[in-house]
C-alpha positions in Angstrom: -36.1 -39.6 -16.6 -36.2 -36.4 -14.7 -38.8 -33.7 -14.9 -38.2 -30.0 -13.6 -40.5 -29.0 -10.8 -41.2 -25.6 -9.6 -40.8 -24.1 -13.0 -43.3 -21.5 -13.0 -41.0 -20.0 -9.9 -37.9 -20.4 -11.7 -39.0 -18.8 -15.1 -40.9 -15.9 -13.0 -37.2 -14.9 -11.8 -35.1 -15.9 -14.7 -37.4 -13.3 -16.7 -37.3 -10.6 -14.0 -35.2 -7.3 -14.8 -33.3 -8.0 -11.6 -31.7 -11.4 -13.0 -28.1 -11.9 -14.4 -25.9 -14.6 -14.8 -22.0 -14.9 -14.1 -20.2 -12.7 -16.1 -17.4 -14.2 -18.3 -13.3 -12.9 -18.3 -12.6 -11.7 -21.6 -10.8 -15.0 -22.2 -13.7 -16.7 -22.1 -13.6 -18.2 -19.0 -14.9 -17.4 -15.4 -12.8 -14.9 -13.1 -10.5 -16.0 -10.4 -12.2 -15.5 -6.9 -10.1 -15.2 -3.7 -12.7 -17.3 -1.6 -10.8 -18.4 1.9 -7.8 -16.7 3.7 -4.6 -17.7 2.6 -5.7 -18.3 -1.3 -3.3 -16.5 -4.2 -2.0 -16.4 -7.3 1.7 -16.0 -8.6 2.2 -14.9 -12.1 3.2 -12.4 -14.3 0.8 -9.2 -14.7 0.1 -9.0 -18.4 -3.4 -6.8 -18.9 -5.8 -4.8 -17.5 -9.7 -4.2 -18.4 -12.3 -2.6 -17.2 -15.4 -4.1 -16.5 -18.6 -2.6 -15.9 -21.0 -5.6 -16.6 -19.6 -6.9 -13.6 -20.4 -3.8 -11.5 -16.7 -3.6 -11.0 -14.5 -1.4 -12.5 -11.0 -2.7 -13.3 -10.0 -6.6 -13.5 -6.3 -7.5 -14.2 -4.6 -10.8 -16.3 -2.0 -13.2 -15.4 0.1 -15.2 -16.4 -0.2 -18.0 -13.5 2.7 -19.9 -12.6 0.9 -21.1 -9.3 -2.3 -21.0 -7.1 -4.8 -21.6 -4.6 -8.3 -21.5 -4.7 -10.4 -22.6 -1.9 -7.9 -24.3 0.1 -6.8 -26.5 -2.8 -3.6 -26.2 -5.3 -4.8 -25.2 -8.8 -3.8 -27.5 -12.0 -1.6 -24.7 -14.0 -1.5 -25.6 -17.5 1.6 -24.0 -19.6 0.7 -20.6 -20.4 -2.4 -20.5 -17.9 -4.3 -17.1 -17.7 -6.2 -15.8 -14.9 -8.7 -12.8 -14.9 -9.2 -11.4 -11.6 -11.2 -8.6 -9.8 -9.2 -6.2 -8.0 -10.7 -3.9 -5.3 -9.4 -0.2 -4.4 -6.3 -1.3 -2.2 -5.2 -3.9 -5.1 -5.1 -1.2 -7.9 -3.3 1.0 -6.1 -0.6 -1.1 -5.1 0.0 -1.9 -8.6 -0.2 1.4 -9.8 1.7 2.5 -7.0 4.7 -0.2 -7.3 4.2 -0.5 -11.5 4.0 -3.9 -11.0 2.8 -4.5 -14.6 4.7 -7.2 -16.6 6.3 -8.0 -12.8 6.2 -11.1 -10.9 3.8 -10.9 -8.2 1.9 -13.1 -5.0 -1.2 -11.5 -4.5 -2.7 -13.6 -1.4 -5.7 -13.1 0.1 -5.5 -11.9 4.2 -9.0 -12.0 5.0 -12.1 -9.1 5.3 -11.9 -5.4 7.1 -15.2 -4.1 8.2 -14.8 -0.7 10.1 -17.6 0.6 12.1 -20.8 1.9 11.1 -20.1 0.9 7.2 -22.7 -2.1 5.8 -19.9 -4.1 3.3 -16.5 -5.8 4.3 -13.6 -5.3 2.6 -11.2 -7.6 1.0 -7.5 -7.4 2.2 -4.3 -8.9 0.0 -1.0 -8.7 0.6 1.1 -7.8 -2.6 4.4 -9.5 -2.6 7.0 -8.7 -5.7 9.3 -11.1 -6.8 12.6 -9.6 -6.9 16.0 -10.1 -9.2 16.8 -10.1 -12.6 14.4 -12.4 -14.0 11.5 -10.4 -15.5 13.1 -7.2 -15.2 12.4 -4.6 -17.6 13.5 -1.6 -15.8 15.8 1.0 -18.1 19.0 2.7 -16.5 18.0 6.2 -16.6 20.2 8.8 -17.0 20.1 12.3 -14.6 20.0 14.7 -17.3 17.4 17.2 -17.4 14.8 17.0 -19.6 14.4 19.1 -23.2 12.6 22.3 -22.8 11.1 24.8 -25.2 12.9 28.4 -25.6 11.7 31.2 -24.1 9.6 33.7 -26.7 9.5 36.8 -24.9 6.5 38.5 -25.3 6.3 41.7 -27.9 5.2 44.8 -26.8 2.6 47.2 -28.6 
């Protein structure tokens, strides 16, 4: 039999307005966190949300074919999703590259703190899996594009 001590301390700051718990992925589950240097995931890109209860704006899905968290190899399961948080330099390299719906490594380097700023920064390195795998690109032709006719202007 156990009994909780300290309870009056622990419902004091459970109650406070400054108290939140871990905030779920969409799928239910909690998000992916690079946590030592050299951790990644490889997958496909397949979604992107925005979450603000998290106090970060945009987190991105994928399909994981493999992993490391924490040092250790992650157990994929078939058709594994992760949820992840991705900082400034993250988004725009995907925006950037339109790595959507692409195969990508994104592994984690390590933390930037430049002088006289409080917070580190996060660094990844973005690697693309290239071939003809998962490609969806379109040949594009180099016609110009449709434009309206001119309406010359009537004069009064």
């Amino acid at each position: 039999m156990e009994k909780e001590v300290g309870k009056d301390i622990t419902q004091r700051l459970v109650h406070s307005k400054f108290f939140y718990q871990a905030v779920l992925a969409p799928t239910g589950k909690p998000f992916f966190v690079f946590i030592k240097p050299g951790d990644y995931l490889k997958g496909e890109l397949i979604g992107r949300s925005g979450n603000k209860a998290l106090f970060r704006s945009t987190s991105y899905a994928m399909k994981v074919e493999e992993g490391k968290q924490g040092g250790e190899q992650l157990d994929i399961v078939d058709d594994q999703v992760e949820e992840f948080c991705a900082n400034a330099q993250v988004q725009r390299i995907i925006q950037k590259n339109q790595l959507m719906h692409a195969i990508v490594r994104i592994v984690y380097a390590g933390k930037f703190r430049p002088p006289k700023v409080l917070h580190a920064m996060k660094v990844y390195r973005v690697f693309k899996e290239v071939g003809f795998a998962h490609s969806n690109e379109q040949p594009r032709t180099s016609s110009t594009p449709k434009r309206r006719p001119f309406k010359a202007r009537k004069e009064e």
